[in-house]
N, C-alpha and C positions, 0 to 999 in steps of 0.2 A: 765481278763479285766483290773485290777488294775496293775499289774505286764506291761501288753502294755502300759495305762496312764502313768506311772511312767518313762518307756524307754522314748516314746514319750517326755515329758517334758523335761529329760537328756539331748535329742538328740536336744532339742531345745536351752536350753539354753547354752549346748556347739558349737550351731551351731554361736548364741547372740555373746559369746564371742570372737570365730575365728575373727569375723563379726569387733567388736569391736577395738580388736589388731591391725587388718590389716589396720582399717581405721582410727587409731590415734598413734597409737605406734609404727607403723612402719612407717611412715612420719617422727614422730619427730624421731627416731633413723636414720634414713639417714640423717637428718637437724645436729645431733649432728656429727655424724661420718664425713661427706665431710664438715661440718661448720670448727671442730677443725682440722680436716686433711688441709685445705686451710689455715689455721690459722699459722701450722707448719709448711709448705710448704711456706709462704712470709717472717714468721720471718725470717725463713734460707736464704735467699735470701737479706735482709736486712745488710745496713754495719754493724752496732753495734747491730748485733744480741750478739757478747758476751759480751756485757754489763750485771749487773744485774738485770736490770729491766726485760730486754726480754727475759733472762736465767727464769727468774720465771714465764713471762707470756706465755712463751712456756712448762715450766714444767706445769704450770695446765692446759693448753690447751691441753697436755699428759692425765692430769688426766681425763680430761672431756671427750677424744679421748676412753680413756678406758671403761666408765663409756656405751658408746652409744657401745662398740666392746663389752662388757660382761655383765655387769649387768640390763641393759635394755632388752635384749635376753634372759636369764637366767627369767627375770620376768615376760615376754611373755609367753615364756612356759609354765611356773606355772599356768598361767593365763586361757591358751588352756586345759594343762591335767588334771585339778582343776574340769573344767566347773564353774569358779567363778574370778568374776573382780578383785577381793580383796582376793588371798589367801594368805594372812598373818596369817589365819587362822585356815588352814593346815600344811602347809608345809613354812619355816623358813629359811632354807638351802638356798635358793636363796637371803635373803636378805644378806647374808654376806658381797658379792659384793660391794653392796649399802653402808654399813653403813663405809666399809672400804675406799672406796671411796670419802667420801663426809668427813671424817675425813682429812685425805691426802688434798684435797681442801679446807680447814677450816684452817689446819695448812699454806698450802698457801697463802691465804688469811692475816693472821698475817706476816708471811714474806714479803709478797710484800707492806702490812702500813709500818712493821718497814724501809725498804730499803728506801721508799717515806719520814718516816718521817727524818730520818740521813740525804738523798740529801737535806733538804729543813733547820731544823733545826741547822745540821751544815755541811754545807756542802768545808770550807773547809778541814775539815777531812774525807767528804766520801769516797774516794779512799783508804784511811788507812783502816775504819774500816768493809767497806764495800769491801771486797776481793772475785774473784773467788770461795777461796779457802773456805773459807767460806760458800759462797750462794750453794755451793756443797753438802756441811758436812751439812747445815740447810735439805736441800728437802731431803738427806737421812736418817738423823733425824726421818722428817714431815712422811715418808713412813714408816718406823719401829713403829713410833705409831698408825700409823694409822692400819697396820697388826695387831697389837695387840690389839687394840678397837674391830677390825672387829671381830677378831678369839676369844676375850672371850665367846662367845655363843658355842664353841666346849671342851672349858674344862671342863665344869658340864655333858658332855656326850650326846648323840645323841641317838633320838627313830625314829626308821621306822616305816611310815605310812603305811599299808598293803594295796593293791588296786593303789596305786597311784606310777608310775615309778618316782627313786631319791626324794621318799619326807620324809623329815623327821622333827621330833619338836625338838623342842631346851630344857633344863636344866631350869626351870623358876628363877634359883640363880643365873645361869650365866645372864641372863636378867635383874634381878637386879641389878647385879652390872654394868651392859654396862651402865644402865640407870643411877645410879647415879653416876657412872664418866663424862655422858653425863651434867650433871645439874649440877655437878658442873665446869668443866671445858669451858662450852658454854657460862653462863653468864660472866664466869672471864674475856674471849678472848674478849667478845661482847664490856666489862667494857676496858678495853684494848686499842682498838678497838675506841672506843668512845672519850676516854682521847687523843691518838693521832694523832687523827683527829680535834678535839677541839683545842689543841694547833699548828694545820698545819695553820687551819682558824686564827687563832689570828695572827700568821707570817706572812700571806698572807695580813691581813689589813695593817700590818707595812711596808710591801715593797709598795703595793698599793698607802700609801702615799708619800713614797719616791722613786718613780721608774722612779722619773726625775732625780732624781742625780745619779743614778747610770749608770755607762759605756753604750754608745750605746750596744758594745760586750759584754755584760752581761746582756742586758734586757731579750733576746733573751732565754738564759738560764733561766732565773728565770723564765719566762711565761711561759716556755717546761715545766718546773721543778711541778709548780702548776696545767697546766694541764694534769700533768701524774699523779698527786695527785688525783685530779679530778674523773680519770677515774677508778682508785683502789675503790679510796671510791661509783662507780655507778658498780663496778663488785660485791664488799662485799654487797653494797642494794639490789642487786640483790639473788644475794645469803638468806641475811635474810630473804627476801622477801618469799622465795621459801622452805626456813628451816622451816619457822614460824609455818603455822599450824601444820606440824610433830610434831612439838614439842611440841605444844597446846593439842595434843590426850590426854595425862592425864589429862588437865585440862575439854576437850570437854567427856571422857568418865566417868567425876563424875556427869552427868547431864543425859546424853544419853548412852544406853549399844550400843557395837561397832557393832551388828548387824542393831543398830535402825540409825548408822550411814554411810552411804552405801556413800553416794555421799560426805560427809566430807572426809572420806578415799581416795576417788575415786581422788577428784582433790587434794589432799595431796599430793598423790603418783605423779599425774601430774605436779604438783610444782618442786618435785625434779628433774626430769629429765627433765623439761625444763628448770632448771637452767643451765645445761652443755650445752643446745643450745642458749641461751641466747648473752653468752660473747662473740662470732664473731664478733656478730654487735655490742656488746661495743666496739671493739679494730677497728674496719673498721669506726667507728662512733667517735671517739676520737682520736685515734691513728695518727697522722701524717704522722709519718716515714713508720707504717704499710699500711696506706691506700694510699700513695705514692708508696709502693713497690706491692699492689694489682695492681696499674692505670698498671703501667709497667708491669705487668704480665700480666694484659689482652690484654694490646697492642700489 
């Protein structure tokens, strides 16, 4: 009798979960996948798609392309074979995806302030210092760290979980150390981050008062220039936005143990991956050149 209780209840709350996945996970991984797919598909289409602006806001629209093609799938699964919303708990292996991903995105994020601050701060050298060749070398950089944030949790070694197909737990040293290269490199970037954006706004009030004297054929410029500033600095809020409570866990788990935390977890995890669906309609919503080359494609 206790041995059917027991099935019974399994069989339910793996039924709970399917239930779950299908009716929120799988929406937003098709909202991510055709959002940054359309995303790729207008830049291309776009004249100064090789510019460096759109060189990088098409590289992370790559990353956020990837992020809805594999680590959202990967976390489904988990979620299905688990019978549980939140197997962080379990099985570890599927977050690699994730955390490499959202590294990769963070470092872009810093590339595309610094590219915004250089057009705007000095912009008659940005063509020098802002090169192809460069914004190249930076995103394969941003990708090389980011592999290697992802993959510290496979060098302290790997346990299989018996019962459960592909699950395995991680090294808890290797998790150490992801986490404090995490806290420290994320406030540095934030700090970063912060400063130049601080000094965009202070340049922005300066032209603002002097944007009568300058060339009709250059206002033009400056007004693009600050609202592509604009839009960096509403794609990185968005982003923090979405980072925040993740990152909050240790501070929300010296109050609460992480099982008494079910729904903090719950929309934590929802944060991140709705951040990679997010930025279409930043770029369709600010974008000029972008949502001009959307009108023509739907036409």
């Amino acid at each position: 009798m206790d041995e059917h209780f027991t099935s019974t209840n399994i069989t339910d709350e793996m039924r709970d979960n399917l239930i779950f996945v299908l009716s929120v996970y799988i929406p937003l991984d098709l909202g991510i996948i055709v959002g940054n797919s359309l995303v790729l598909f207008v830049l291309r289409q776009t004249r100064n798609y090789d510019e460096p602006q759109f060189i990088l806001l098409g590289s992370l629209a790559f990353v956020d392309l990837l992020t809805g093609m594999i680590a959202v799938p990967m976390y489904m699964w988990a979620c299905i074979l688990q019978g549980s919303h939140y197997p962080h708990s379990k099985c570890e292996l599927q977050y690699i995806p994730l955390m490499t991903f959202i590294s990769v995105s963070w470092s872009h994020l810093l590339l595309i302030t610094v590219d915004r601050y250089v057009s705007i701060m000095k912009p008659l050298q940005y063509r020098k210092l802002v090169t192809l060749r460069r914004i190249y070398f930076s995103i394969a950089i941003s990708w090389i760290m980011g592999c290697f944030y992802g993959m510290i949790q496979l060098y302290g070694g790997i346990k299989k979980i018996e019962g459960i197909l592909f699950c395995y737990q991680m090294d808890r040293r290797a998790f150490e150390v992801q986490r404090y290269i995490a806290l420290v490199m994320m406030p540095t970037g934030t700090i970063l981050l912060m400063v130049m954006y601080f000094k965009i706004v202070l340049e922005a009030r300066k032209h603002e008062k002097s944007i009568v004297s300058i060339p009709v054929s250059r206002r033009k410029v400056v007004r693009n220039r600050y609202r592509a500033a604009k839009t960096s600095a509403l794609i990185i809020g968005a982003f923090v936005i979405a980072f925040l409570p993740c990152a909050l866990k240790p501070v929300v788990y010296l109050v609460y143990q992480p099982s008494d935390s079910f729904w903090y977890n719950l929309i934590a995890e929802l944060l991140l991956y709705m951040s990679s669906a997010v930025n279409p309609f930043i770029y369709v919503w600010r974008l000029q050149t972008f949502s001009c080359s959307l009108r023509r494609l739907l036409n």
